[in-house]
Residue frames as a rotation matrix with the C-alpha (Angstrom) as fourth column:
UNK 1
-0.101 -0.303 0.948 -2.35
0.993 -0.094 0.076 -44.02
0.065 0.948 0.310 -7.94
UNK 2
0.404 0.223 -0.887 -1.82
-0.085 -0.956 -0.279 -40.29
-0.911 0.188 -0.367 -8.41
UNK 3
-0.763 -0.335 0.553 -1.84
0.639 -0.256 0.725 -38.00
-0.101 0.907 0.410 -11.15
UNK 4
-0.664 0.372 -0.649 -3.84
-0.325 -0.925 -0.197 -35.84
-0.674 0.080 0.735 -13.02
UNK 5
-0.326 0.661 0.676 -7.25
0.796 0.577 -0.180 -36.81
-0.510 0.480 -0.714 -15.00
UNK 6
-1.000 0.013 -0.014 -8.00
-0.017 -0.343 0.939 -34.91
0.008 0.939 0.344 -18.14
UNK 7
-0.399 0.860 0.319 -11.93
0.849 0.478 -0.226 -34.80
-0.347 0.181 -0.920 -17.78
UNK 8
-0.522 0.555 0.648 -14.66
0.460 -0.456 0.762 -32.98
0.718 0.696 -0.017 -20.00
UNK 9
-0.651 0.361 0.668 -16.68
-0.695 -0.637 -0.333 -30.14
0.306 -0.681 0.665 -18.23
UNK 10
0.431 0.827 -0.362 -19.62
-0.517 0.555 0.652 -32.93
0.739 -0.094 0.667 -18.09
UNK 11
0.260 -0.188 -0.947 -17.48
0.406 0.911 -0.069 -35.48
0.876 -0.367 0.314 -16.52
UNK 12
-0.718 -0.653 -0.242 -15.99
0.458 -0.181 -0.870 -33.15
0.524 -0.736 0.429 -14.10
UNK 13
-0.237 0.778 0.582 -19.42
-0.894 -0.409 0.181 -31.81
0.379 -0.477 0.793 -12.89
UNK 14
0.641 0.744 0.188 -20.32
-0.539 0.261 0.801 -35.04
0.547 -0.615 0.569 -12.18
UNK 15
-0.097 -0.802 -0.590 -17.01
0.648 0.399 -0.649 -36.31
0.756 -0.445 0.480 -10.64
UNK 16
-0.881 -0.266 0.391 -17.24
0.015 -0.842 -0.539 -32.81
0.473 -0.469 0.746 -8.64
UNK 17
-0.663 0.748 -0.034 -20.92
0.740 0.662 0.119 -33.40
0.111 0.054 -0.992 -7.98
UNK 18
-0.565 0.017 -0.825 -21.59
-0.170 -0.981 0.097 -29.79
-0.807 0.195 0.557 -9.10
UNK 19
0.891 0.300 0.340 -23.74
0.357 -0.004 -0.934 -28.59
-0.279 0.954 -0.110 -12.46
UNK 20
0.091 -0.755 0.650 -21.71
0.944 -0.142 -0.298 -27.95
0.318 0.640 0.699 -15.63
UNK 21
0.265 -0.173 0.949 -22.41
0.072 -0.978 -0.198 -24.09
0.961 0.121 -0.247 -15.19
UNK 22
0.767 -0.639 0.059 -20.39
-0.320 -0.301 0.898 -23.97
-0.556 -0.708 -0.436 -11.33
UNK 23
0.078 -0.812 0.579 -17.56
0.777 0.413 0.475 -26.40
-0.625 0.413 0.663 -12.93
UNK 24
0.551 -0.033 0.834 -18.23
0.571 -0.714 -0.405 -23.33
0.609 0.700 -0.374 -16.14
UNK 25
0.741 0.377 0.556 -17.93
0.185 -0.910 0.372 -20.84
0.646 -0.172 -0.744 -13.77
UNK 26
0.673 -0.680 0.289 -15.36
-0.140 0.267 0.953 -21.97
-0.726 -0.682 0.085 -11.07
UNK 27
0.257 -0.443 0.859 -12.94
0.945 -0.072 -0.320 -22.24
0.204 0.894 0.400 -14.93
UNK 28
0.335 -0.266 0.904 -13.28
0.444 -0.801 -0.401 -18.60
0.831 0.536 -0.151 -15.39
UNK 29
0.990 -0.094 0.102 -12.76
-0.130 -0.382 0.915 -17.68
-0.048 -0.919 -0.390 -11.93
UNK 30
0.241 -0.946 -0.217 -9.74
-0.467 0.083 -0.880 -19.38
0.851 0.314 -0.422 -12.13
UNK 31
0.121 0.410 0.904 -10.47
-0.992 0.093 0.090 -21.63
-0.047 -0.907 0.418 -9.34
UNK 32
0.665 0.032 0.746 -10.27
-0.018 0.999 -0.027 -24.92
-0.747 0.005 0.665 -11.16
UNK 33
-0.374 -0.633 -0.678 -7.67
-0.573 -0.417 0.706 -25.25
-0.729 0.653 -0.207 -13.64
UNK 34
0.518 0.779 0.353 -8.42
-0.006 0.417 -0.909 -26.01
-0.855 0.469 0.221 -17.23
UNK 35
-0.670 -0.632 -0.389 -7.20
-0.045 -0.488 0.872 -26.25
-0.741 0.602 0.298 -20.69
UNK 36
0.636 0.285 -0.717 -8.24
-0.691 -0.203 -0.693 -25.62
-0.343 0.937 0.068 -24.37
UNK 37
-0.633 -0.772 -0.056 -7.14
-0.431 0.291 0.854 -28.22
-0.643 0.565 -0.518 -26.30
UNK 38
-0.752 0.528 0.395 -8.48
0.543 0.155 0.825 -29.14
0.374 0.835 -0.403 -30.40
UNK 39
-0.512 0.823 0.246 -11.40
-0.188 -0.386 0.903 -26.74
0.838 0.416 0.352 -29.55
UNK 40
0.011 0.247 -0.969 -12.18
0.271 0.932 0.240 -28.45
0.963 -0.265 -0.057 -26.42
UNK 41
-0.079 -0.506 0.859 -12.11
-0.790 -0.494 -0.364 -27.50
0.608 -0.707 -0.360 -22.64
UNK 42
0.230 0.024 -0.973 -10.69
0.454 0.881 0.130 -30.30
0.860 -0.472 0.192 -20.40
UNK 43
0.707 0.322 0.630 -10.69
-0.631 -0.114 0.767 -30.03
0.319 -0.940 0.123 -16.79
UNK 44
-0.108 -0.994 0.036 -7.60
-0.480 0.020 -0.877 -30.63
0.871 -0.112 -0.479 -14.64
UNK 45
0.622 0.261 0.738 -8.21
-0.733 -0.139 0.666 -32.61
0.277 -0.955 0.105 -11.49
UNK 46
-0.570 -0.820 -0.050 -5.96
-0.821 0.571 -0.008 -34.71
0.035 0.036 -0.999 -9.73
UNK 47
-0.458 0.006 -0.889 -6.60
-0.560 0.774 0.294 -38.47
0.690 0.633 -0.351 -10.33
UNK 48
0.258 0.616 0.745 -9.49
-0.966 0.156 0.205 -40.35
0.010 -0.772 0.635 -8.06
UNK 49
-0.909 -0.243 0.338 -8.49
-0.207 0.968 0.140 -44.13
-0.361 0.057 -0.931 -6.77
UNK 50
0.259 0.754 -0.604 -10.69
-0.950 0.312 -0.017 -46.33
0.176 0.579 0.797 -8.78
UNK 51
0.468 -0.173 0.867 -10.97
-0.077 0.969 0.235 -50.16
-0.881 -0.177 0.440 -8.50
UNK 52
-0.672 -0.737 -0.071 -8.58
-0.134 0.028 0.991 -51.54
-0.728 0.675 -0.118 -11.20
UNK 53
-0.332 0.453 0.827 -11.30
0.882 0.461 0.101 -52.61
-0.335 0.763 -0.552 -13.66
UNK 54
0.814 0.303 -0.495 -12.58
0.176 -0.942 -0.287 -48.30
-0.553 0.146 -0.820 -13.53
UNK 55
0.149 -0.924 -0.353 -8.97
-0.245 -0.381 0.892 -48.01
-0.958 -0.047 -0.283 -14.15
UNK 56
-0.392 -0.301 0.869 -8.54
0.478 0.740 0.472 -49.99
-0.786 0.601 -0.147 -17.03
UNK 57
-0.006 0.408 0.913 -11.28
0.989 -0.136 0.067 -48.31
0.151 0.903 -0.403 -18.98
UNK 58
0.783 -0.281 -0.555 -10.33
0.002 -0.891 0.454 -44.78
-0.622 -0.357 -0.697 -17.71
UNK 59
-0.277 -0.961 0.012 -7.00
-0.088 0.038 0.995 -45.33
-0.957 0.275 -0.095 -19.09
UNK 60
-0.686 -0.131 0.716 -8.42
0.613 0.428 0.665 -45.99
-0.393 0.894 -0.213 -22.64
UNK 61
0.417 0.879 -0.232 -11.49
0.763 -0.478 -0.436 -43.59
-0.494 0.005 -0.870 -22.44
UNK 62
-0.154 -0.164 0.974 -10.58
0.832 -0.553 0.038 -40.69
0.533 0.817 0.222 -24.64
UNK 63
0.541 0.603 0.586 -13.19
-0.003 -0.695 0.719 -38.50
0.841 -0.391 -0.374 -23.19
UNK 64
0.994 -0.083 -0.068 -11.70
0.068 0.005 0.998 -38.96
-0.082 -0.997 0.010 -19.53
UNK 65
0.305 -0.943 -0.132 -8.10
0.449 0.020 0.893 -39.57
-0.840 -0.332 0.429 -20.30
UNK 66
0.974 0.221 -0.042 -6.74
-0.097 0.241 -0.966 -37.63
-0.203 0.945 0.257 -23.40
UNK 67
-0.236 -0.971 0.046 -3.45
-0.855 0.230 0.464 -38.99
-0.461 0.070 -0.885 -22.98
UNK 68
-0.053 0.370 0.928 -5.30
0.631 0.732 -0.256 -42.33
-0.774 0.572 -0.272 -24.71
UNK 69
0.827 0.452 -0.336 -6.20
-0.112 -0.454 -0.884 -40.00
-0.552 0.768 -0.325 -27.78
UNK 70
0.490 -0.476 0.731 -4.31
0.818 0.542 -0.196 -40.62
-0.303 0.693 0.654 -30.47
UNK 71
0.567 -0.131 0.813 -3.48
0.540 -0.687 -0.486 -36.56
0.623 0.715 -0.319 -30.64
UNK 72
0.992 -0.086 0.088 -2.42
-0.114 -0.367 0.923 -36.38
-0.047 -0.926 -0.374 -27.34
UNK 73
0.618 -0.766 -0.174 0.97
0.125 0.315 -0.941 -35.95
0.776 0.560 0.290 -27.03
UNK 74
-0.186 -0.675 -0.714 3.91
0.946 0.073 -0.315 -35.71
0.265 -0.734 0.625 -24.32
UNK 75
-0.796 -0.026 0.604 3.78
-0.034 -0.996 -0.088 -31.74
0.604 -0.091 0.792 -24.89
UNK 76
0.115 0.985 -0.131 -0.53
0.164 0.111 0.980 -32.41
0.980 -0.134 -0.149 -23.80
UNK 77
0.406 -0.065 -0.912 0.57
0.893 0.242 0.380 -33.65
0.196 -0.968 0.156 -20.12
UNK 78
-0.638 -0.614 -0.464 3.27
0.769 -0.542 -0.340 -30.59
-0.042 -0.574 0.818 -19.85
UNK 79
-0.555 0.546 0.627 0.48
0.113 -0.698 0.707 -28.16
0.824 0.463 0.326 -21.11
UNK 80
0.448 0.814 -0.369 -1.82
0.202 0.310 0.929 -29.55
0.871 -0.491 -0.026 -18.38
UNK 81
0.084 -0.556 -0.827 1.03
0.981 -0.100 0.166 -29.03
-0.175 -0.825 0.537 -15.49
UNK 82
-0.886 -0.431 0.173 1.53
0.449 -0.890 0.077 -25.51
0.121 0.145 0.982 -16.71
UNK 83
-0.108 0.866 0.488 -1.89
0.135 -0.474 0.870 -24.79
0.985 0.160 -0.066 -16.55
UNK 84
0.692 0.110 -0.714 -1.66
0.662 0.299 0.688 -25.84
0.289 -0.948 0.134 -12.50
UNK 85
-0.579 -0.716 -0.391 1.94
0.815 -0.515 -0.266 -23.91
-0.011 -0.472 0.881 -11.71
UNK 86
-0.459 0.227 0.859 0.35
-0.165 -0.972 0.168 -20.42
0.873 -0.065 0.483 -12.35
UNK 87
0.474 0.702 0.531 -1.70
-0.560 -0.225 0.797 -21.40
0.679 -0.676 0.287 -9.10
UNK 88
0.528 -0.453 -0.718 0.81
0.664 0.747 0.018 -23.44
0.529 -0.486 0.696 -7.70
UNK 89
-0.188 -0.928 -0.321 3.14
0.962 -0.107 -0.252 -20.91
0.199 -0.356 0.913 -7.55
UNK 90
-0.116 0.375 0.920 0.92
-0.393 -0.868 0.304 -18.13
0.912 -0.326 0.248 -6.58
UNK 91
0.759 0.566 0.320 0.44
-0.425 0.059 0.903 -20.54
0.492 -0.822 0.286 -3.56
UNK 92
0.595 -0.676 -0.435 3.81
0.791 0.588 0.169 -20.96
0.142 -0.445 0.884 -3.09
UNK 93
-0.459 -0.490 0.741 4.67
0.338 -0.868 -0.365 -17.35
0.821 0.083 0.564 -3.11
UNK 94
0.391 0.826 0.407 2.08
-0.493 -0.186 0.850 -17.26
0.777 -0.533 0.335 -0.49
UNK 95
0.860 -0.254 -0.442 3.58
0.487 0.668 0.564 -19.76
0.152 -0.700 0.698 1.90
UNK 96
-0.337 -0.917 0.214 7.32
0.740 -0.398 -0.542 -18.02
0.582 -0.024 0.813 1.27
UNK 97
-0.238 -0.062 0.969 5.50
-0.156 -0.982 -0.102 -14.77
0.959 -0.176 0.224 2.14
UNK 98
0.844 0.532 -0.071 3.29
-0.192 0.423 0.886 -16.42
0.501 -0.734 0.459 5.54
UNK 99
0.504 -0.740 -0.446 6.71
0.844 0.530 0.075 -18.15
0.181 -0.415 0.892 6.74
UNK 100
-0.340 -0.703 0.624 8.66
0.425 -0.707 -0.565 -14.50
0.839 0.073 0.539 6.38
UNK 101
0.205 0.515 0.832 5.91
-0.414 -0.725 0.551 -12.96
0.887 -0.457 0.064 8.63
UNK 102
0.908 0.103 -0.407 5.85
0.293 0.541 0.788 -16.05
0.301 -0.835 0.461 11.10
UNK 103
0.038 -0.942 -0.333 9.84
0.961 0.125 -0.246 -15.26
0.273 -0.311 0.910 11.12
UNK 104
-0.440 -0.035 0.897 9.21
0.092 -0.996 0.006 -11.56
0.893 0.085 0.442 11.34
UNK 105
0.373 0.866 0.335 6.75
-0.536 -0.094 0.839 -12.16
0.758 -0.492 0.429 14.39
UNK 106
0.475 -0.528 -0.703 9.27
0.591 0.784 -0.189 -14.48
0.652 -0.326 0.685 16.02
UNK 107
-0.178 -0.805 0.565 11.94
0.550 -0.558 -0.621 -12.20
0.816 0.200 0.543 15.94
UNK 108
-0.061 0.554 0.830 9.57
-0.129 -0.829 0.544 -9.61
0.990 -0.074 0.123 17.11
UNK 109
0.780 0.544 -0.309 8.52
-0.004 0.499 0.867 -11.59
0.626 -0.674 0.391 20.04
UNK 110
0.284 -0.711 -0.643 11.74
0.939 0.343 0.036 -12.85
0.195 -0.614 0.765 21.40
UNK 111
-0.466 -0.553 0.691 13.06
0.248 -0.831 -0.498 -8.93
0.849 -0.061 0.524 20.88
UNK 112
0.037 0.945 0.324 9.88
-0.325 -0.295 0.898 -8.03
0.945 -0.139 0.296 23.03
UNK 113
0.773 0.470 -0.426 10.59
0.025 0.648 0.761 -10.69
0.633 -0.600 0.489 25.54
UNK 114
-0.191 -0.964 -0.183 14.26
0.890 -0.092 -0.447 -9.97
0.414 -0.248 0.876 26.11
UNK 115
-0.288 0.335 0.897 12.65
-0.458 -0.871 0.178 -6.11
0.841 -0.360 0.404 26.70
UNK 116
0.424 0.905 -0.039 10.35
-0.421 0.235 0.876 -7.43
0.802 -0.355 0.481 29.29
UNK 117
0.739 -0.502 -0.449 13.40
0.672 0.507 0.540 -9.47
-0.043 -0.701 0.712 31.31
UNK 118
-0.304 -0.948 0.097 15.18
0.731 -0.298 -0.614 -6.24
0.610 -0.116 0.784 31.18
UNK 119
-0.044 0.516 0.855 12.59
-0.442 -0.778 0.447 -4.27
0.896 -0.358 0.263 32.37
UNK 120
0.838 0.297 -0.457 11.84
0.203 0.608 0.767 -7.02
0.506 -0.736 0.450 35.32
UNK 121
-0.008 -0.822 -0.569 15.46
0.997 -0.049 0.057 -6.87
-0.075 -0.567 0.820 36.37
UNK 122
-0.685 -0.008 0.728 15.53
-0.011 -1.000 -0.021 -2.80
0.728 -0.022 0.685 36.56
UNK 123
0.569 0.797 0.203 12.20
-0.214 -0.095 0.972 -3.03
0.794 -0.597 0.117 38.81
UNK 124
0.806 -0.213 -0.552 13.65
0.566 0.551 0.613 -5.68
0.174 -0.807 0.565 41.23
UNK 125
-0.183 -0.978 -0.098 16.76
0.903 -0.128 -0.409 -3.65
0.388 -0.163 0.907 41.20
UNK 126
-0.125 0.713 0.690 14.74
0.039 -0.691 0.722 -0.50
0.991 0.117 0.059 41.97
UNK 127
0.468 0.875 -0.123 12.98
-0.214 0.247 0.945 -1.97
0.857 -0.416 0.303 44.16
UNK 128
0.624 -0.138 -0.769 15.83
0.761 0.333 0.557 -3.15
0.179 -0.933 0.312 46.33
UNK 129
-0.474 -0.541 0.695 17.24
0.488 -0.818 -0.304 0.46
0.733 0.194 0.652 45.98
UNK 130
-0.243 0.797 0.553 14.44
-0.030 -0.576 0.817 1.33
0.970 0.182 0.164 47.78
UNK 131
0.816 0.571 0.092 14.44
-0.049 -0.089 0.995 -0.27
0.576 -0.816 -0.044 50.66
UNK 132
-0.020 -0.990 -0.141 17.92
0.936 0.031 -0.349 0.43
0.350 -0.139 0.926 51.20
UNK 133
-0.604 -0.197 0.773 17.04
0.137 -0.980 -0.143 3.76
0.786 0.019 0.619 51.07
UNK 134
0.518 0.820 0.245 14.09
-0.321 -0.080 0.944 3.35
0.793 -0.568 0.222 53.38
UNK 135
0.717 -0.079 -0.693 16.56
0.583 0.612 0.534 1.58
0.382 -0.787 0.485 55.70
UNK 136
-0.658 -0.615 0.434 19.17
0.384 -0.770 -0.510 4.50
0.648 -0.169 0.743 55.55
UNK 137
-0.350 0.442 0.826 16.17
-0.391 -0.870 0.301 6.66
0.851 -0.217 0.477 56.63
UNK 138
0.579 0.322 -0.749 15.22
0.269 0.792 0.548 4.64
0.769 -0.519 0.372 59.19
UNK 139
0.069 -0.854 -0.515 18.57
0.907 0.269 -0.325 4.55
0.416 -0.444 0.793 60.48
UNK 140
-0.452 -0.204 0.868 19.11
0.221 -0.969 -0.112 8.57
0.864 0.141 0.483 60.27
UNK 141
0.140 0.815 0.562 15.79
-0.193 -0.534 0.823 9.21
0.971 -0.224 0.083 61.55
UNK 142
0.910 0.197 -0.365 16.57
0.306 0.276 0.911 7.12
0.280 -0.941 0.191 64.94
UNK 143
-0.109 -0.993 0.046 19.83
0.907 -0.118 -0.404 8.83
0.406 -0.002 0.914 64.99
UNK 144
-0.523 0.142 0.840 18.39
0.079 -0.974 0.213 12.22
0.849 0.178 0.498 64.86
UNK 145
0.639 0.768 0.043 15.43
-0.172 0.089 0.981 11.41
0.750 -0.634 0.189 67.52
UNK 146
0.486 -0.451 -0.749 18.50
0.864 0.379 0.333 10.41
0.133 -0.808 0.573 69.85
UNK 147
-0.584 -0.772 0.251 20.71
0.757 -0.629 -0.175 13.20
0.292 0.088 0.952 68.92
UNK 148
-0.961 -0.030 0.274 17.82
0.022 -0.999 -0.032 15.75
0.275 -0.025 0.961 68.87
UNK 149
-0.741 0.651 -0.165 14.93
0.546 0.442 -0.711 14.76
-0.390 -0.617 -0.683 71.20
UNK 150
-0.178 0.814 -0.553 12.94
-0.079 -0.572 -0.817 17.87
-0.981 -0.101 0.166 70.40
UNK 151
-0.492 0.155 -0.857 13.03
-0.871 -0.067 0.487 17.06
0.018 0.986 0.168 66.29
UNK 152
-0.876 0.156 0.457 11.74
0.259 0.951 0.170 13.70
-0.408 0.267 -0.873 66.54
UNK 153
-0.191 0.852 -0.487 8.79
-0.956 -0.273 -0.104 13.36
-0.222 0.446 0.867 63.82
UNK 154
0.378 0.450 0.809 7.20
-0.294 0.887 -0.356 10.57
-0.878 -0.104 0.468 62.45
UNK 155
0.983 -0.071 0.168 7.97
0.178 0.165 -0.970 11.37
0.042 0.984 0.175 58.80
UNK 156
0.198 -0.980 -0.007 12.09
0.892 0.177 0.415 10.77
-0.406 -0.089 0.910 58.10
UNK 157
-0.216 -0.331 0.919 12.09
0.962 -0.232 0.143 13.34
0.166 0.915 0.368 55.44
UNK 158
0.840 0.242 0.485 10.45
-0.114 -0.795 0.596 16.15
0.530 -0.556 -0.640 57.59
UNK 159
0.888 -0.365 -0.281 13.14
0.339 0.105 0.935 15.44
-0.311 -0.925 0.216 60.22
UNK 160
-0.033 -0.878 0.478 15.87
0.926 0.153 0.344 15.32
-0.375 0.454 0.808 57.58
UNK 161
0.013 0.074 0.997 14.66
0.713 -0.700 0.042 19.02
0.701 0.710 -0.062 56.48
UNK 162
0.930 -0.088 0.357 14.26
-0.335 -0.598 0.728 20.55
0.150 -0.796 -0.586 59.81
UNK 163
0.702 -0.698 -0.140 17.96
0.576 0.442 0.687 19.18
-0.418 -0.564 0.713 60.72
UNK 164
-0.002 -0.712 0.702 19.15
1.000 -0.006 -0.003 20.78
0.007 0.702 0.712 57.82
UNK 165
0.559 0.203 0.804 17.41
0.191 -0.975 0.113 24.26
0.807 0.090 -0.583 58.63
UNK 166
0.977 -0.009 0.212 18.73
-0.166 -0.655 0.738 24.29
0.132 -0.756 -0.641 62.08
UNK 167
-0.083 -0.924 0.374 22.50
0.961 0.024 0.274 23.28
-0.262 0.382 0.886 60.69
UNK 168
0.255 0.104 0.961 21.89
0.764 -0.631 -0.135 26.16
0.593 0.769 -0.240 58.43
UNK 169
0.813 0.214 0.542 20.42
-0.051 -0.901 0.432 28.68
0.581 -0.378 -0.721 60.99
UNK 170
0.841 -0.526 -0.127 23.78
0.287 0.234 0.929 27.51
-0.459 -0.818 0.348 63.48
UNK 171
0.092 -0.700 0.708 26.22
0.995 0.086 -0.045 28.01
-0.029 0.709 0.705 60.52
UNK 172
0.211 0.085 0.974 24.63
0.335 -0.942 0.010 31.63
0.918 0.324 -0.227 60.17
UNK 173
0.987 0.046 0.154 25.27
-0.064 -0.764 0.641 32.63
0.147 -0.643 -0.752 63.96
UNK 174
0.587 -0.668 -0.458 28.36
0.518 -0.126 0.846 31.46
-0.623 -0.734 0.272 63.82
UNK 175
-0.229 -0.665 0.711 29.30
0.933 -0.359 -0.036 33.42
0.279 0.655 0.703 60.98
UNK 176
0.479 0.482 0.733 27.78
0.477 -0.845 0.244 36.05
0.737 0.232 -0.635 62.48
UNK 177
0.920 -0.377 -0.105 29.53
0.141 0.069 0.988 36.01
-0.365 -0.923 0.117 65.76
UNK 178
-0.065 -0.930 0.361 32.96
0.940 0.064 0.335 35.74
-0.335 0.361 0.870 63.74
UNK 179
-0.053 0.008 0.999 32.12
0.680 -0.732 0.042 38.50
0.732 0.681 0.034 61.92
UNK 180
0.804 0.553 0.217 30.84
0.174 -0.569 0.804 40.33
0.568 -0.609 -0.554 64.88
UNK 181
0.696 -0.590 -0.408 34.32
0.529 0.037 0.848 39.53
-0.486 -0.806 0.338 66.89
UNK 182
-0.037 -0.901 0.432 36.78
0.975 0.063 0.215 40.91
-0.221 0.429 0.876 64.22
C-alpha cells in the first residue's frame, strides 16, 4: 500500500521514533512537510505497510487518517500533495540542474579526449619527422666524411656548418679571381 498518512505531531514522533520537539523542529526547518488544518498541525509522511487489521483501524482513526474525518475533504488530500511539491520540485530542479552538469562534464571530457588523440598523433608524427631527419643527417654526414676526409666530425651539424663555410670561402676566391682577371 502507498500513500500518504495524515499523522498528529505526537503520532509522528513516535512513528519517526524522534521527540515531539525534533518532529517540532524538523516542521519549521522545512524538512518534514506539514499542514495546518482546523487549527491543527498534521504531519505528512508517506504511508507505513501495516498488517491489514492496523490498517483497518488506521483507515477510520481520525487522529491518524483525516481523510476518515468527517471535515476532511477531497480539497484536504490536494492540500497535503501541495504541501510536498514545494520540496518535490525544488528536488527536481536539482536533478534537471545535476544531469545538465553531468552533460556539461561529458561534453567536456570527450572534447578533452579528442584534444589528447590529436595531440598523440602530432607527437608520433613528429617523432617520425625526426628520425627522418636524423637519417638525412646520417646520410649527408657519411657523404661529406667520403667527399671531404679532412671534415669528418662526429657531430652532423658541425660538419654541415664547416661545409658550408668552406663552400662560402671557395665562392669568395672565385669571385675574386674573376674579378681579379677582368
Amino acid at each position: 500500500m502507498t500513500g500518504q498518512d495524515w499523522l498528529t505531531v505526537e503520532a509522528a514522533a513516535q512513528r519517526l521514533g524522534v521527540s515531539q520537539d525534533a518532529v517540532r523542529s524538523r516542521i519549521k526547518r522545512g524538512t518534514l512537510p506539514a499542514i495546518r488544518r482546523a487549527s491543527r498541525v498534521f504531519v505528512v509522511l508517506p504511508r507505513a505497510v501495516e498488517p491489514p487489521s492496523a490498517t483497518a483501524s488506521a483507515a477510520t482513526n481520525p487522529a491518524t487518517n483525516p481523510a476518515a474525518s468527517p471535515t476532511a475533504s477531497p480539497t484536504a488530500n490536494s492540500t497535503a500533495n501541495s504541501a510536498a511539491n514545494p520540496m518535490l520540485e525544488r528536488l527536481g530542479r536539482l536533478a534537471d540542474e545535476r544531469q545538465r552538469q553531468i552533460a556539461a562534464l561529458r561534453s567536456e571530457r570527450d572534447r578533452l579526449a579528442e584534444q589528447v588523440t590529436r595531440q598523440q598523433q602530432l607527437l608520433e608524427r613528429e617523432q617520425r619527422l625526426r628520425e627522418r631527419l636524423q637519417d638525412h643527417l646520417e646520410r649527408l654526414s657519411q657523404g661529406l666524411s667520403s667527399a671531404l676526409p679532412e671534415a669528418a666530425s662526429d657531430d652532423p651539424v658541425e660538419t654541415a656548418d664547416q661545409l658550408w663555410r668552406r663552400l662560402e670561402r671557395q665562392v669568395r676566391r672565385l669571385n675574386q679571381t674573376d674579378t681579379t682577371e677582368t
